[in-house]
C-alpha positions as CSV (number, residue, x, y, z in Angstrom):
1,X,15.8,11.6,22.4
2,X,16.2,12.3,18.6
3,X,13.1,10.9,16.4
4,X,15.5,8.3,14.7
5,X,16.0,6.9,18.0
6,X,13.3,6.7,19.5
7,X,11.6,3.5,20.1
8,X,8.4,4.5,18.5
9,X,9.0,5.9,15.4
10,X,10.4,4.9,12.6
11,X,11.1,6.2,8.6
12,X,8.5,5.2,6.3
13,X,8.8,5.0,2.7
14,X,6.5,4.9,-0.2
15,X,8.1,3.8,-3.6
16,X,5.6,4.5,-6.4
17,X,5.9,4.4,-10.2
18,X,6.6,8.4,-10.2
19,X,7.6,9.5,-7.1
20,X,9.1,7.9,-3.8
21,X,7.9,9.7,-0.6
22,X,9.6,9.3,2.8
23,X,8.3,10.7,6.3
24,X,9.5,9.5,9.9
25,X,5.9,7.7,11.9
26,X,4.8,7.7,15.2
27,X,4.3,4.0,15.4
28,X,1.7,4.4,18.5
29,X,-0.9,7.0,16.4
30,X,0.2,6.6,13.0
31,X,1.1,10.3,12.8
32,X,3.7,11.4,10.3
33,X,6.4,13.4,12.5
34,X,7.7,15.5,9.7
35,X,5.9,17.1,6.1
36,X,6.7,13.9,3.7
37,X,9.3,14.5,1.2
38,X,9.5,13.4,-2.3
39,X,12.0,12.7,-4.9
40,X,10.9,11.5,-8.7
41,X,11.4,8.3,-9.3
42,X,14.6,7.6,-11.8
43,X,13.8,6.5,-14.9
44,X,15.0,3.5,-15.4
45,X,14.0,2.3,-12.0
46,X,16.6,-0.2,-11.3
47,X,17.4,-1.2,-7.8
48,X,20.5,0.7,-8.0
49,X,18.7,4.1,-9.2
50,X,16.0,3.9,-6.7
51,X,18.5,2.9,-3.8
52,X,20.1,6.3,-4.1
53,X,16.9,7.9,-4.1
54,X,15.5,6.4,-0.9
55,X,19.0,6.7,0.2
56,X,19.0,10.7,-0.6
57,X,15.8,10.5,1.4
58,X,17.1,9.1,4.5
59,X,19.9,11.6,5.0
60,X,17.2,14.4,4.0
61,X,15.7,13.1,7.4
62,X,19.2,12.4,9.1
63,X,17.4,9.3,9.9
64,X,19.4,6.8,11.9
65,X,16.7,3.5,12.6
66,X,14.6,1.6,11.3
67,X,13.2,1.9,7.7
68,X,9.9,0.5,5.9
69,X,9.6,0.2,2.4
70,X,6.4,0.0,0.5
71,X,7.0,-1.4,-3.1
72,X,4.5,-2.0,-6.1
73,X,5.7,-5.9,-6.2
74,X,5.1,-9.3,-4.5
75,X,7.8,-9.0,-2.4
76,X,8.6,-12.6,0.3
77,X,11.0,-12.6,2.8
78,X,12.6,-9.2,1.5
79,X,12.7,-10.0,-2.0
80,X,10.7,-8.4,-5.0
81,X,8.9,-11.1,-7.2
82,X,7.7,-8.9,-9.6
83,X,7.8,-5.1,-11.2
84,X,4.5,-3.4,-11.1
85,X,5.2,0.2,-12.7
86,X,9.3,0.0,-11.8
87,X,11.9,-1.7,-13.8
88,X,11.7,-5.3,-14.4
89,X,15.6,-5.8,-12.9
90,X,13.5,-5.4,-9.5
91,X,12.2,-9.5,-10.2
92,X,14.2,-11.8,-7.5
93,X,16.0,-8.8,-6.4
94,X,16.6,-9.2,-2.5
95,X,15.3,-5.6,-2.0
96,X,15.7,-5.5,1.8
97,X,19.5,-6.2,1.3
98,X,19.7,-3.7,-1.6
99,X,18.2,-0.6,0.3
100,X,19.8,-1.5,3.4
101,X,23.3,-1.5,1.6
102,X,22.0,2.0,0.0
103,X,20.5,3.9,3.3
104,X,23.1,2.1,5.7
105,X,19.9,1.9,8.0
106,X,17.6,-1.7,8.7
107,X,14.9,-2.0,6.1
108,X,11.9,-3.8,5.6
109,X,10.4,-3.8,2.0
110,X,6.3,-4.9,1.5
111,X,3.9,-4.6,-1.0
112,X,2.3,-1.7,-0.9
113,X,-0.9,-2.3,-1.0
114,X,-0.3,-4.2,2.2
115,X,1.6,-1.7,4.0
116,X,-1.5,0.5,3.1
117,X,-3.9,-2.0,4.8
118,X,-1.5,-2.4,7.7
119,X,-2.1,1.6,8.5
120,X,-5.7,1.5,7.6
121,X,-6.2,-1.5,10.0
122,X,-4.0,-0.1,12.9
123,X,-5.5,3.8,12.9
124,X,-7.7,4.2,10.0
125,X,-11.4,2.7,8.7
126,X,-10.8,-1.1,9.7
127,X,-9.8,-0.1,13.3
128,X,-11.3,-2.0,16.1
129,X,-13.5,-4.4,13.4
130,X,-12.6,-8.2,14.0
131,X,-13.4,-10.8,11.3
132,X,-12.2,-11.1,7.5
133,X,-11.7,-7.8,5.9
134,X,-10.6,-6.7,2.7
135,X,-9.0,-3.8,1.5
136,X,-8.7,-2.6,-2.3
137,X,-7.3,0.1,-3.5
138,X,-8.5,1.1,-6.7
139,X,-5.9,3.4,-8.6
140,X,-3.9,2.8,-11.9
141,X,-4.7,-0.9,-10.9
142,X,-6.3,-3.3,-8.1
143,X,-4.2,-3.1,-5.1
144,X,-5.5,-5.6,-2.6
145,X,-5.1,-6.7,1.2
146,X,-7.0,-9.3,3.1
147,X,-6.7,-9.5,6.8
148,X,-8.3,-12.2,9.4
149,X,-8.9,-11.3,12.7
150,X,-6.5,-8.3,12.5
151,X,-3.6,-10.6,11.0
152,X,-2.5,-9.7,7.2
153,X,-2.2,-12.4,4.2
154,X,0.5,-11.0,2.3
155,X,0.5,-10.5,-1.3
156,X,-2.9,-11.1,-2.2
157,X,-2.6,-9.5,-6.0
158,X,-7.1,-9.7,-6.1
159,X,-6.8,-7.0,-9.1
160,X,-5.6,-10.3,-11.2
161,X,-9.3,-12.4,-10.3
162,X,-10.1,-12.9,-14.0
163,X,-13.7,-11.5,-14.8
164,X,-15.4,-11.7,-18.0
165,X,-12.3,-12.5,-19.6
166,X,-10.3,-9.9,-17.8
167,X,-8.4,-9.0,-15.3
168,X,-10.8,-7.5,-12.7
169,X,-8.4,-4.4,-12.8
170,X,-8.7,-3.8,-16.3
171,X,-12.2,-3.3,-15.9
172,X,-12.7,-1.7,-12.4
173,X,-9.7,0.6,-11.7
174,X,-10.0,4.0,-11.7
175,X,-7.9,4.0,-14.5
176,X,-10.3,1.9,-16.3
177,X,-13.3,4.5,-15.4
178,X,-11.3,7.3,-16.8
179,X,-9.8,5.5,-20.0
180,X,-12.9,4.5,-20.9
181,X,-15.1,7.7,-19.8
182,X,-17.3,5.9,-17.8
183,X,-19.9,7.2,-16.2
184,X,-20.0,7.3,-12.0
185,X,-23.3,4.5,-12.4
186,X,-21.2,2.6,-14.9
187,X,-18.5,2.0,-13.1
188,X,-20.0,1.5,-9.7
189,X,-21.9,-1.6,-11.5
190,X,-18.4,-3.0,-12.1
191,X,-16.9,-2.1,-9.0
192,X,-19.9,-4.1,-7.9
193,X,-19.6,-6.8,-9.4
194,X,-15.7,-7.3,-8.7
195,X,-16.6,-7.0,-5.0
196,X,-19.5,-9.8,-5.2
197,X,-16.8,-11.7,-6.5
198,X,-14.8,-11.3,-3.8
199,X,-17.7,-11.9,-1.7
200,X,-18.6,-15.5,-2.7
201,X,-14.7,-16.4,-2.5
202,X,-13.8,-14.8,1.2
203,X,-17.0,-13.8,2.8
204,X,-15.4,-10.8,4.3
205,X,-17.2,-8.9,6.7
206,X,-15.8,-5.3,5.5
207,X,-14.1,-3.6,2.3
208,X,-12.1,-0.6,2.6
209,X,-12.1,0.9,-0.3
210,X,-8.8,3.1,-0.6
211,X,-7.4,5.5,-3.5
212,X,-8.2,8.9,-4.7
213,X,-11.8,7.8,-5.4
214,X,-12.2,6.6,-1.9
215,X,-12.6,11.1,-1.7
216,X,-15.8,10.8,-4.2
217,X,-17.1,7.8,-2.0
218,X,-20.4,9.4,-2.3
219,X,-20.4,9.1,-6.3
220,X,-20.5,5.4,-6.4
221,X,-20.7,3.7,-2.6
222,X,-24.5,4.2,-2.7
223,X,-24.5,1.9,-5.6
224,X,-23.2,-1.1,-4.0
225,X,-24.9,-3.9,-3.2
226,X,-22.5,-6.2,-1.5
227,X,-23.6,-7.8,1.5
228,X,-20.1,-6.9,3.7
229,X,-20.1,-3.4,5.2
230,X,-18.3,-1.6,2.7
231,X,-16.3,1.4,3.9
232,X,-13.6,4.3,2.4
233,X,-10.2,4.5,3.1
234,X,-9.2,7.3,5.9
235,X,-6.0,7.4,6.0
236,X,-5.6,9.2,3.1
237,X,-1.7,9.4,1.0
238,X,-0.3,9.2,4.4
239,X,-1.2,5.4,4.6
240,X,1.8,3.9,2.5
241,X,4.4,5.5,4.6
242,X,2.9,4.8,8.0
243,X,2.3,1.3,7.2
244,X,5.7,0.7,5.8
245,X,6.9,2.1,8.8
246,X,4.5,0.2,11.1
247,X,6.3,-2.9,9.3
248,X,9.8,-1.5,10.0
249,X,8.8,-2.2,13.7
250,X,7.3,-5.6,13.1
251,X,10.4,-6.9,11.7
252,X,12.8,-5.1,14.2
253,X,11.3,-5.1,17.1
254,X,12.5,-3.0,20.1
255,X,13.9,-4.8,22.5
């Protein structure tokens, strides 16, 4: 049985303001199948651009099944309802029927933040935990995803919780610490403080924190003084494709 046809795996794909990486997913351990490949991501990133891409992608695999999508957008019943680092022709785009006309294959787009959350709660940090958790990823912005009792709230946007005036990603992305040349302590007390904030509106019991700083947990984790167990990321740059792909599945179920 060929990996595109087999009933668990299928093609993840991670759209991302400069590069769009696609690997096929063991759906049962979250294992990419195949090294991911990447293609730059056109410039301008309009649907029709970025179709071709992931569609270039797909025959790169020969994939044949299903295909997950994760997209830097509030995206509801397959369509995009806003542009975060892509072209702004992506707003009320129905994305899911745009790459599916593009890869000829069934495809599922989500945020990506959320597909990132998916993989980290399925084979990652939040495995196994039960209760309200809360993953952020803290990169060029605040990616967020907020799961109870193992079921994800889609679209959560928490990097736009205004603080001091600000959105709380202007202030506590990574971006933010390197713009700015903040120091590790610096930056932790903000991180902190965006993460209290969280606190006293969802009383999670755990954060993952995901990104490349989720590597340098050690810098700034100590510093924390939020009340929820507060935990890095595992899954690494794998967990975008994986949970993209781990949606695939929830929407097309095999039968």
């Amino acid at each position: 049985m060929s990996e595109a046809s087999a009933p668990e795996t299928a093609l993840g794909v991670d759209i991302g303001g400069s590069a769009i990486k696609s690997a096929p997913v063991d759906i049962v351990s979250g294992r990419l199948l195949r090294p991911r490949q990447h293609i730059l991501t056109p410039s301008p990133s309009t649907p029709k651009a970025v179709g071709e891409v992931v569609g270039e992608l797909v025959r790169q695999f020969e994939w044949l099944g299903e295909v997950g999508c994760a997209f830097p957008a509030i995206v509801k019943h397959g369509v995009t309802l806003s542009a975060a680092n892509v072209d702004a022709s992506w707003i009320e785009t129905d994305a899911d029927a745009v790459l599916t006309e593009a890869t000829g294959c069934p495809v599922t787009v989500i945020n990506d933040a959320d597909a990132a959350g998916l993989a980290e709660m399925r084979w990652g940090a939040g495995r196994g935990r039960s209760g309200v958790t809360i993953m952020v990823t803290l990169g060029t912005g605040i990616g967020s995803a907020l799961f109870v009792k193992d079921v994800l709230v889609p679209n959560t946007e928490l990097g736009h919780l205004v603080i001091r005036g600000k959105d709380a990603e202007a202030r506590a992305s990574a971006n933010a610490r390197e713009d700015h040349n903040f120091s590790w302590k610096a930056w932790a007390a903000r991180v902190d403080e965006y993460l209290l904030y969280l606190e006293h509106l969802f009383s999670p019991d755990l954060f993952i924190i995901g990104g490349g700083v989720s590597e340098k947990a050690d810098r700034f984790m100590p510093l924390l003084t939020a009340k929820a167990t507060v935990v890095p990321a595992s899954m690494g740059n794998d967990a975008g494709i994986a949970g993209a792909a781990l949606a695939a599945r929830f929407e097309h179920p095999t039968t």
